[in-house]
C-alpha positions in Angstrom: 0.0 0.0 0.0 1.5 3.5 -0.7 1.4 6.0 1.6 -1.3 8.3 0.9 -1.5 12.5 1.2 -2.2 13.5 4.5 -5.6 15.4 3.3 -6.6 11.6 1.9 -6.3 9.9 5.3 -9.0 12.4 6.8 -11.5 11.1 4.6 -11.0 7.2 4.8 -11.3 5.0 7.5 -8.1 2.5 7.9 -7.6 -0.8 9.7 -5.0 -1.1 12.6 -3.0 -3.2 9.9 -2.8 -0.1 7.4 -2.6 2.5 10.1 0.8 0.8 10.6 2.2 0.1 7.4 1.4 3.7 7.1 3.3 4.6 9.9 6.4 2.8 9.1 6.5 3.7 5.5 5.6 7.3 7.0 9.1 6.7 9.4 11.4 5.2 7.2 11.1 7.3 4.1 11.4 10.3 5.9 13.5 10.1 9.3 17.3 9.1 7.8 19.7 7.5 9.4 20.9 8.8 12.8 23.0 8.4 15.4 21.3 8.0 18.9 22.8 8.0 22.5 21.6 5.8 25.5 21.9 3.2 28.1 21.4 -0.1 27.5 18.4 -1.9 29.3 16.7 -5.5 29.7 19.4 -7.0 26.9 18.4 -10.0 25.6 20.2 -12.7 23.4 18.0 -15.0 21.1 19.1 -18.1 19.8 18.5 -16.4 16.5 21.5 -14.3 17.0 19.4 -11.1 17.0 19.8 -8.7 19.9 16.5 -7.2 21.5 16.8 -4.5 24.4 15.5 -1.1 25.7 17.9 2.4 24.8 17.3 5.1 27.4 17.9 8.2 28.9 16.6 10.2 32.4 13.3 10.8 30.9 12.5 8.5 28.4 13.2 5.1 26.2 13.0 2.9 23.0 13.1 -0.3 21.6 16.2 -1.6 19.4 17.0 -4.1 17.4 20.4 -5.5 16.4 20.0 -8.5 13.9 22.6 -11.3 14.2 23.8 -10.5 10.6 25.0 -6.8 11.9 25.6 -8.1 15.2 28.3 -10.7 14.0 30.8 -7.3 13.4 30.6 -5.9 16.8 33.7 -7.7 19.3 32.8 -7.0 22.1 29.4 -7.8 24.3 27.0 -5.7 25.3 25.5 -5.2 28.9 22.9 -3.7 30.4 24.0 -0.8 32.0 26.4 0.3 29.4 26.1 3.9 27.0 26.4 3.1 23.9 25.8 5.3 20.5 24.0 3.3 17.8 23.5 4.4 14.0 20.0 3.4 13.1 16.7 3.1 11.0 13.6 4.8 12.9 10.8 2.2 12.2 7.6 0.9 13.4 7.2 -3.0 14.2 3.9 -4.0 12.2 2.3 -6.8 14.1 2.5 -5.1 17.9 2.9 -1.2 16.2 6.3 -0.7 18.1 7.7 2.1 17.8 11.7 1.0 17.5 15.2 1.2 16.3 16.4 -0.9 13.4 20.0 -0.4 14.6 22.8 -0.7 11.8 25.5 -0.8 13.7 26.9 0.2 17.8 30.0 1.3 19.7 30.4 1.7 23.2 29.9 5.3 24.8 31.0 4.6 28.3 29.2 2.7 31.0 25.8 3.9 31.4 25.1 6.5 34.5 22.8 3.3 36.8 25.5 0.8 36.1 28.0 3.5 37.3 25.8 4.7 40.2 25.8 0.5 40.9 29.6 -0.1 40.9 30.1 2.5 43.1 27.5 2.1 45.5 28.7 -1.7 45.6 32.5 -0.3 46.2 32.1 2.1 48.9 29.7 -0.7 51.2 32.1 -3.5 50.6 35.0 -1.1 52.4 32.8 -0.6 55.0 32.5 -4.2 55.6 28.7 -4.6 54.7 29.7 -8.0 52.9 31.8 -9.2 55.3 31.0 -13.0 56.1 31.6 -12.7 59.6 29.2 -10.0 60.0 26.3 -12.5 58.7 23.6 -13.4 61.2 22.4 -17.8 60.6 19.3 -18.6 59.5 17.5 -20.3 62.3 16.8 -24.4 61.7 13.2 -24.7 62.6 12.0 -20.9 62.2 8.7 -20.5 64.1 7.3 -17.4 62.3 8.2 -16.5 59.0 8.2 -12.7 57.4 7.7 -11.6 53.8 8.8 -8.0 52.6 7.2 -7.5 49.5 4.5 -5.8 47.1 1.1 -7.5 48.0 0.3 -7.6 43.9 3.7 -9.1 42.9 3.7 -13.1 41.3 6.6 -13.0 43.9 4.2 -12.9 46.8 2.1 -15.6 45.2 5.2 -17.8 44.3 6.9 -17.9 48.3 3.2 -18.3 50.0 2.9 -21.4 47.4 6.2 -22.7 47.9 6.0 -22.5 52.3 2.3 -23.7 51.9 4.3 -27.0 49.8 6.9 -27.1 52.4 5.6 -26.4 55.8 2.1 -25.9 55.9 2.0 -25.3 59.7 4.7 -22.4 59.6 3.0 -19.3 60.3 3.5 -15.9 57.8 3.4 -12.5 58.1 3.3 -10.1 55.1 5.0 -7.0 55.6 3.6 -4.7 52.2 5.7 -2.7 51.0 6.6 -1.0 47.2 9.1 -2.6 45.5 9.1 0.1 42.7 9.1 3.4 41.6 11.2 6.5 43.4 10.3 6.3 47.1 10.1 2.1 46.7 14.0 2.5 48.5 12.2 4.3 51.4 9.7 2.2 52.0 11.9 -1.0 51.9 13.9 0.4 54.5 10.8 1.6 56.6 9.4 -2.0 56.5 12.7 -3.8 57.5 12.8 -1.3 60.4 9.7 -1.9 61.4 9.9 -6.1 61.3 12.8 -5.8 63.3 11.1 -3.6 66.2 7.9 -6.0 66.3 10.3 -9.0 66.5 7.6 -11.1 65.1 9.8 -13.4 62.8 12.5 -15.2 62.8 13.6 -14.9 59.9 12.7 -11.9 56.8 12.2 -12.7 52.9 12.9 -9.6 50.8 11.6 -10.9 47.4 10.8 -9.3 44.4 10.3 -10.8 40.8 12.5 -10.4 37.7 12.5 -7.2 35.8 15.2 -4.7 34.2 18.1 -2.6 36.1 15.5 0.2 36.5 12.9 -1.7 37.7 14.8 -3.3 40.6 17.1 -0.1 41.4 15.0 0.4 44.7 17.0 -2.4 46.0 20.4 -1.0 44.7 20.0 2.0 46.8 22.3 2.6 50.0 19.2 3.0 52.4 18.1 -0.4 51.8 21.7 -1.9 52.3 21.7 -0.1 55.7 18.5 -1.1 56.7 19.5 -4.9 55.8 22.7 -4.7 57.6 21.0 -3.1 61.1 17.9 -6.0 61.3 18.2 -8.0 64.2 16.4 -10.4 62.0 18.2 -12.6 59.1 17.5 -11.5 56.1 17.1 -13.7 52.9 17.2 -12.0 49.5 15.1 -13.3 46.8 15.2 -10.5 44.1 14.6 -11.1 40.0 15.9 -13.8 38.1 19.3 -15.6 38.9 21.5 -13.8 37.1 20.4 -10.8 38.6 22.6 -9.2 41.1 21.5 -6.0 43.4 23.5 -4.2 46.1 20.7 -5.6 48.6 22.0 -9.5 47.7 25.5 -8.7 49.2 24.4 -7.1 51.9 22.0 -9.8 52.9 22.8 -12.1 55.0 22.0 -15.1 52.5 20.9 -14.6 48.8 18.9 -16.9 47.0 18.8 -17.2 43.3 15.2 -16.5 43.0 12.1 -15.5 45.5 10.9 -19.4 45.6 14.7 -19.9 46.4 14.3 -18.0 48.9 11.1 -19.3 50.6 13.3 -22.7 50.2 15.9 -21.4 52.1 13.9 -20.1 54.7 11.3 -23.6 55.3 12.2 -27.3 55.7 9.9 -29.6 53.8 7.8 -30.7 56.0 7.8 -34.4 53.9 11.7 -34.9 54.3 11.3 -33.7 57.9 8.5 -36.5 58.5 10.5 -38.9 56.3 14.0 -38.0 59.2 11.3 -38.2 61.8 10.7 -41.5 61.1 13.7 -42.6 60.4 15.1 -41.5 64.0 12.0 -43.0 65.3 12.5 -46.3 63.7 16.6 -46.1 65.4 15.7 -45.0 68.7 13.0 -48.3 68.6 15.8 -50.7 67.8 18.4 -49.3 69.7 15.8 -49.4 72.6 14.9 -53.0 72.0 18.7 -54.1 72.2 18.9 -52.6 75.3 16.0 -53.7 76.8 17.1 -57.0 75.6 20.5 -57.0 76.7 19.1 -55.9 80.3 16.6 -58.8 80.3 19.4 -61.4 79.1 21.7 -60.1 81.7 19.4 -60.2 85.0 19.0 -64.4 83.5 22.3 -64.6 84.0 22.9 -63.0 87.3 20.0 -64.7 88.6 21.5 -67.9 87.2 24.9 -67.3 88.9 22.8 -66.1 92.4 23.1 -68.5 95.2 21.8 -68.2 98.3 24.8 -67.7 101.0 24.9 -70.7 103.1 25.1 -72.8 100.2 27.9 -71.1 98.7 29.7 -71.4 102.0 29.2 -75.3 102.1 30.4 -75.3 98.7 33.8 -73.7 99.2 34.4 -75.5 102.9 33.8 -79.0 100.2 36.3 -77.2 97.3 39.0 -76.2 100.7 38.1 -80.1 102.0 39.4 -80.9 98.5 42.2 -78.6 97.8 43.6 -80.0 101.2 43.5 -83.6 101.2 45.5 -82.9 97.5 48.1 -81.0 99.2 48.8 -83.4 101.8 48.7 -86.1 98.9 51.0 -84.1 97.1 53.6 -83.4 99.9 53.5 -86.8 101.0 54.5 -88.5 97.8 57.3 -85.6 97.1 58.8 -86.6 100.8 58.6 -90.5 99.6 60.6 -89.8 96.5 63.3 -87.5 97.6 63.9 -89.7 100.6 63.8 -92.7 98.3 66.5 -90.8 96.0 68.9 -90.0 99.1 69.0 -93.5 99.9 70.1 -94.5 96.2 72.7 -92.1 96.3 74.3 -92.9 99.5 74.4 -96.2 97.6 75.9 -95.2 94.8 78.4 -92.9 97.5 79.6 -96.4 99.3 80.2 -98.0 96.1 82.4 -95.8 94.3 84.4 -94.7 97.8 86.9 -97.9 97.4 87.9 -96.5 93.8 89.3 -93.2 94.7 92.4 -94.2 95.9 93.2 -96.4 92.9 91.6 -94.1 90.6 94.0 -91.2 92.2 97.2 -93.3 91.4 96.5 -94.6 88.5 96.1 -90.5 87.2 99.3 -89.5 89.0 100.8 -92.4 86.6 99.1 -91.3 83.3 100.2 -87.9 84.0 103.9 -89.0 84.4 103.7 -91.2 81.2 102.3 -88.3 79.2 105.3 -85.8 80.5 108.1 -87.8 79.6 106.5 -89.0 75.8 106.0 -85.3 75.4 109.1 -84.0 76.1 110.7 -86.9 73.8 107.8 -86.3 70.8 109.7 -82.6 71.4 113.3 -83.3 71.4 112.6 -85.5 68.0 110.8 -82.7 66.3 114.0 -80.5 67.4 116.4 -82.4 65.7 114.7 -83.0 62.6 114.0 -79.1 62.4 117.9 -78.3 62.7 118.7 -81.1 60.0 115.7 -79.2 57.9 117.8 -75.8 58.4 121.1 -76.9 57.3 120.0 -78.6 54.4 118.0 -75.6 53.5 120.8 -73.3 54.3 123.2 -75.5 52.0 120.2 -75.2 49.0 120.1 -70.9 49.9 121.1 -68.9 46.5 122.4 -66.4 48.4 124.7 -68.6 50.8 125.9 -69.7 47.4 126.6 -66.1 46.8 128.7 -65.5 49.9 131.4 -68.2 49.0 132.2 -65.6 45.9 129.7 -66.7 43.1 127.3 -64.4 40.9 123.9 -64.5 38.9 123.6 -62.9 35.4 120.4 -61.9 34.0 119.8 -60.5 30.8 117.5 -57.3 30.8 114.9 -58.9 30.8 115.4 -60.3 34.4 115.9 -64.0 32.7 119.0 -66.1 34.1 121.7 -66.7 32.0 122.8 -70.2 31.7 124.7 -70.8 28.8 126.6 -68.1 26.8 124.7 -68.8 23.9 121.5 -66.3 25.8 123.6 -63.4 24.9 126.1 -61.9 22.2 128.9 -59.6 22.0 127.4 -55.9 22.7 124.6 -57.4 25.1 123.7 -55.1 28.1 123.5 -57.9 31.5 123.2 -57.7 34.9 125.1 -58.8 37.9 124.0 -60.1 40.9 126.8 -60.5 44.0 126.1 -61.2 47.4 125.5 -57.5 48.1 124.2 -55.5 45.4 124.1 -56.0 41.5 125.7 -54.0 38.7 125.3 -54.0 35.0 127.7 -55.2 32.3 128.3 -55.3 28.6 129.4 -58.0 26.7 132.5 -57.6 24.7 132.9 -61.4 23.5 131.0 -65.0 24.7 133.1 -68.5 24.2 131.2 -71.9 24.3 132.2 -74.3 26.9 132.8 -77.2 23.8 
């Protein structure tokens, strides 16, 4: 459909589907590419590739899109938070009549004024030791009243009461309202915690608060709620937005939870695992009640097995001493029998063997005479033989040999020289004498033929 002269449109009545074809045609042919400043807000990523997400300012914003075949040029990722400068196509989305921005192409412009405001914030409360782990209060184990800080028309409400109701039906709530949006939603927040804390009605607080973009959960970013979270008396579980969503009241909490059911999980036991333990315990303290009682019952059937009454037990010991008695005057009696029968064997043996000594004493003094003199002669034999050893050995010595005036040759090679023909004229030899050695060359050798 072409787009028709204003004075035209006056007189004919269009459908909502013309009325927007209009429009964009309208946009498009006459708004030119332009470059727009803004802050980024509620990114989000399709599997498609395309980008989809809000451009802002103090006052007022748009909707943008960044399809995946422009987006594919940009290296780096965008955030919400983050100014950025986009060159685009002002258009209008047909099928919903959107107003947005058919964005060519994007650079980065610094971070956006919230995300600053955030960092900061986040900086200064962390020095001051508002996330500190040690400064975190414990969530009680069997909390007897639960509170809820929260809008009374937010699906957050609706989810925690559903979840506690699952959980543990008997726990008792109590809704604190409050707003969770909007400029004074930081005061309020803060107002409510305070307020909690001085009834002391809980004993434990949910701050919850469902999913939504930077702006729309900034109440919880702001430093009066952080203060009011760290002063409760009360524990304080955060259950704000989605998972990935991250607000200064999370670190200042004293335990966050990914999502406002999370939270309501955190803060209840389920009342079905709790029965489930219950029994178990129940079914353990029975058994180990049983044994005992059993082990008592077994016990008192043998002590009153082993019971006995007095006087019978004194008749039985005088019969076991009786006993233990008579076999210790058994026992005494045959060890006197048999050592006196041994003394008189060995006085026998005593008389017997007396006669001997004498004989037995001479006879020795004989042996030991015998074995003198055939060991002194065994002596004078080997004596005489060692002294005809000597000489002969002494007669058989080179070097007595020597002494009488004789010598040894030996060539160089320390060989003996026994016949003249081991060497020839201009041979060097040695000589051996009795004492000492020389060398010697030889000027002529003569066979002994």
């Amino acid at each position: 459909m072409s787009l028709l002269p204003i004075s035209n449109l006056l007189h004919k009545v269009l459908t909502v589907s013309e009325l927007n074809s209009n429009t964009k045609q309208f946009l498009e042919q006459n708004i030119p590419l332009l470059w727009v400043k803004g802050e980024i807000s509620n990114l989000k990523c399709y599997q498609s590739g395309h980008w989809y997400f809000s451009l802002k300012d103090a006052s007022a914003q748009i909707r943008c899109v960044l399809f995946s075949h422009k987006n594919q040029y940009i290296d780096w990722q965008p955030k919400d938070g983050m100014q950025v400068e986009v060159l685009a196509l002002v258009t209008l989305y047909e099928p919903r009549g959107d107003f947005q921005l058919n964005i060519e192409t994007m650079r980065r412009a610094g971070s956006g004024e919230l995300f600053e405001a955030f960092e900061k914030l986040k900086s200064r409360l962390e020095k001051a030791g508002l996330f500190n782990p040690a400064n975190k209060k414990p969530l009680p184990a069997f909390p007897k009243q639960i509170g809820i800080i929260t809008s009374l028309d937010t699906a957050a409400l609706r989810d925690v009461l559903s979840t506690l109701q699952r959980r543990m039906p008997s726990l008792p709530v109590i809704i604190y309202p409050t707003l969770v949006q909007g400029k004074t939603a930081a005061n309020s927040i803060a107002d409510t915690i305070k307020i909690a804390g001085q009834r002391a009605e809980c004993d434990a607080l949910i701050l919850c608060r469902g999913g939504g973009s930077i702006e729309d959960l900034w109440a919880f970013n702001e430093e009066i709620v952080a203060l009011a979270i760290a002063a409760s008396s009360i524990p304080v579980i955060s259950g704000i937005g989605h998972e990935t969503d991250f607000t200064i009241a999370d670190f200042v909490a004293d335990i966050r939870a990914p999502t406002p059911t999370g939270a309501a999980e955190l803060a209840s036991k389920d009342h079905k695992e709790l029965s489930r333990h219950l029994k178990t315990l129940h079914q353990r303290m029975y058994r180990i009640t049983l044994h005992h009682i059993e082990y008592a019952m077994q016990k008192m059937d043998i002590l009153a097995h082993r019971l006995i009454h007095p006087g019978d037990r004194i008749k039985q010991q005088y019969v076991h001493l009786q006993h233990l008695q008579n076999r210790y005057i058994k026992t005494w009696t045959h060890q006197i029998e048999k050592q006196h029968w041994k003394l008189l064997e060995f006085n026998q043996r005593l008389a017997a063997a007396s006669p001997g000594i004498v004989r037995l004493e001479v006879q020795q003094k004989e042996l030991a005479a015998r074995f003198r003199y055939s060991f002194s002669r065994y002596f004078e034999t080997l004596s005489v033989n060692l002294q005809h050893l000597q000489t002969q050995l002494s007669h058989l010595n080179p070097q007595s040999v020597l002494e009488r005036g004789y010598s040894i040759s030996y060539t160089l090679q320390n060989t003996v020289i026994r016949d003249s023909k081991q060497i020839h004229s201009g041979d060097r030899i040695q000589v051996k004498f009795a004492h000492g050695m020389c060398e010697a060359d030889v000027s002529k050798t003569k066979d002994s033929s």
